[in-house]
C-alpha positions in Angstrom: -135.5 86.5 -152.4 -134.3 87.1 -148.8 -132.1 84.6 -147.0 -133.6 83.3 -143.6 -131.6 84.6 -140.9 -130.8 81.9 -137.6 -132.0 83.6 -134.5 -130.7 82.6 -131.4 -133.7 82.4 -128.1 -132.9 86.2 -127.9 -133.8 86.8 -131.2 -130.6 88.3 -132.2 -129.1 87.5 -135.4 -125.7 86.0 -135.6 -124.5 86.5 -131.9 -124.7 90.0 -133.3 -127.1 91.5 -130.0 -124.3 92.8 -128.5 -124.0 95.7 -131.1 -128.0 95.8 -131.8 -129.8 98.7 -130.6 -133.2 99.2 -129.8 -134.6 102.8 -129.6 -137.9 103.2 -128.3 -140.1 106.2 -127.4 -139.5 108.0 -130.8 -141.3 111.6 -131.6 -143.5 110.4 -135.0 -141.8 113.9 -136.5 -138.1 111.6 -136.6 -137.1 110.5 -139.6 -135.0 107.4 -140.5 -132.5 110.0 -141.7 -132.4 112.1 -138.6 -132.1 109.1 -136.5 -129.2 107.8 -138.4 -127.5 111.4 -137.9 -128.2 111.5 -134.0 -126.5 107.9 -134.3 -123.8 108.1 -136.5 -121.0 109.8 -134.3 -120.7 106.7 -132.1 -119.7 104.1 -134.7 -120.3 102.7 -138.1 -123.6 101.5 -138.6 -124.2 98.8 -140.4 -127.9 98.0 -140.5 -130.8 100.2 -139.2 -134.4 98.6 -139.0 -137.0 101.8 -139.0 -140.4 99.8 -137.8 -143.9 101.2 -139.6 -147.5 100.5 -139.2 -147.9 98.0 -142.1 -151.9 97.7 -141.5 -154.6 99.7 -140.4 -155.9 103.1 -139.8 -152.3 104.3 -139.0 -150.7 102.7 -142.4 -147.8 104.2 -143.2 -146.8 105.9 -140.1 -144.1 105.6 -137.7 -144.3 103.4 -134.7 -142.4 104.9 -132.8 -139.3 102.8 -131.8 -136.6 101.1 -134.2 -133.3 99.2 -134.1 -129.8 99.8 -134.9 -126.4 97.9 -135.5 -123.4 99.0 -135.2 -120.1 97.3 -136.4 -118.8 96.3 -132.7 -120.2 95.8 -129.4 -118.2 98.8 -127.6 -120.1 101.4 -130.6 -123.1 99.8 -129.1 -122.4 100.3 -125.7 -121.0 103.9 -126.2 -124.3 105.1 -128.1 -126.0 103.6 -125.4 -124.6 106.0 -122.9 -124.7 109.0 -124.5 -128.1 108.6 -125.9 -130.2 107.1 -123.4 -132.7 109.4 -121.6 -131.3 112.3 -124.5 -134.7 114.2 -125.5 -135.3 114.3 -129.0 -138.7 116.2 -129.7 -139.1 117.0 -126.4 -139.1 113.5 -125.4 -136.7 111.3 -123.8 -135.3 108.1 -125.7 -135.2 104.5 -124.4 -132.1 103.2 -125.9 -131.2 99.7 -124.7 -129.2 96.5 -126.1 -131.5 94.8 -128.6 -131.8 91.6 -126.3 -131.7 93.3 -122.9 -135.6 93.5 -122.5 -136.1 90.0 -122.7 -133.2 89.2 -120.5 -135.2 91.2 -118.1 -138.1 89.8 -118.5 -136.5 86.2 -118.2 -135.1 87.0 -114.7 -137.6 88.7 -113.3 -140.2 85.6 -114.0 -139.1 82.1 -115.2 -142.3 80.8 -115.8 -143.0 83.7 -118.2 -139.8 83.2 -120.3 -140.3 79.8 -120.8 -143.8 79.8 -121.9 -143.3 82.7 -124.4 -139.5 81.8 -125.0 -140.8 80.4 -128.9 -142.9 83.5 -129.4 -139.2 84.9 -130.3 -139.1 83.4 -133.6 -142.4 83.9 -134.8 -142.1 88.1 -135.1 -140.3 89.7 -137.3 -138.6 91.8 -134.5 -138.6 89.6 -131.5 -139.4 92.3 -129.5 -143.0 94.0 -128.2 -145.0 91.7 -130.3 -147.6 89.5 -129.2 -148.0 86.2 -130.0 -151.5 85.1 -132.1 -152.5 82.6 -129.3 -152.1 85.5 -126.8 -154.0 87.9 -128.9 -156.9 85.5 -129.5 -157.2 84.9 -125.9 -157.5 88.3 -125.4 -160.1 88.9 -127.2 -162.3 86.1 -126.2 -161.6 87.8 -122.8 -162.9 90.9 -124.4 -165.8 88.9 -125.7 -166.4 87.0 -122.4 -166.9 90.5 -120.2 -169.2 92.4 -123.0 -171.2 89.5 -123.2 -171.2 89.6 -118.9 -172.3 93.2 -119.4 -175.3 92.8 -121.1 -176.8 90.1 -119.1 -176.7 92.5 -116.3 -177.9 95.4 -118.3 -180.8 92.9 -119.3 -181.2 92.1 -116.3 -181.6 95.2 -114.9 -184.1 96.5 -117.0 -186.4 93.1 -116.2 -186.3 94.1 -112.9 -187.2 97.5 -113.4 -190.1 96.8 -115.9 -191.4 94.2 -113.2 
């Protein structure tokens, strides 16, 4: 049985965000083992999270982006630099600070971070999720404009028949 972790409004573990990694716009040909070799010369690692598709069509598969810890913050901040914008595949990584996305996202719009600031602790990650209210709503929005469409397209074809 796991033990449940405290997040802080981050969603970092421990005050451990510092030294958290995320690495985004991975090739699907990486594996968790060549990651952790591109990684490894920068510091000790001492948790990597490799994220999957756990449902669907594309079970199984990579999704293209995963998280790293090193042992201290300046490991962190060293892979950072040397890594970011590095192509691997032919395609350049997004390495960031595990908590600097919604940091961003927090200055840029206040009214954003505080309406989605408890979506943090209800994924797994934290980060590039989307909360179930959001999703619902977005597909009553999908719902709402087919619905529109074929009232016109009825429409349409009353007034051509008449």
């Amino acid at each position: 049985m796991s033990v449940p972790f405290k997040r802080d409004p981050n969603g970092c573990i421990d005050d451990k965000c510092e030294s958290r990694l995320y690495i985004g716009n991975l090739d699907l040909r990486i594996t968790e083992a060549a990651l952790l070799r591109m990684f490894s010369p920068f510091g000790k690692i001492v948790s990597e999270d490799f994220l999957w598709h756990t449902r669907g069509p594309k079970r199984g598969e990579p999704r293209g982006f995963a998280f790293i810890q090193y042992s201290t913050n300046e490991e962190a901040k060293l892979a950072k630099e040397k890594m970011h914008g590095r192509l691997a595949c032919g395609r350049p990584l997004v390495v960031r600070l595990a908590g600097e996305k919604y940091m961003l996202e927090t200055a840029d719009n206040p009214t954003k971070a505080t309406g989605e600031g408890h979506k943090l602790h209800l994924t797994r990650s934290g980060m590039g999720q989307t909360s179930r209210s959001a999703k619902i709503a977005a597909i009553k929005n999908k719902l709402k404009s087919l619905e529109e469409g074929s009232r016109t397209k009825k429409q349409k074809q009353n007034d051509d028949i008449s």
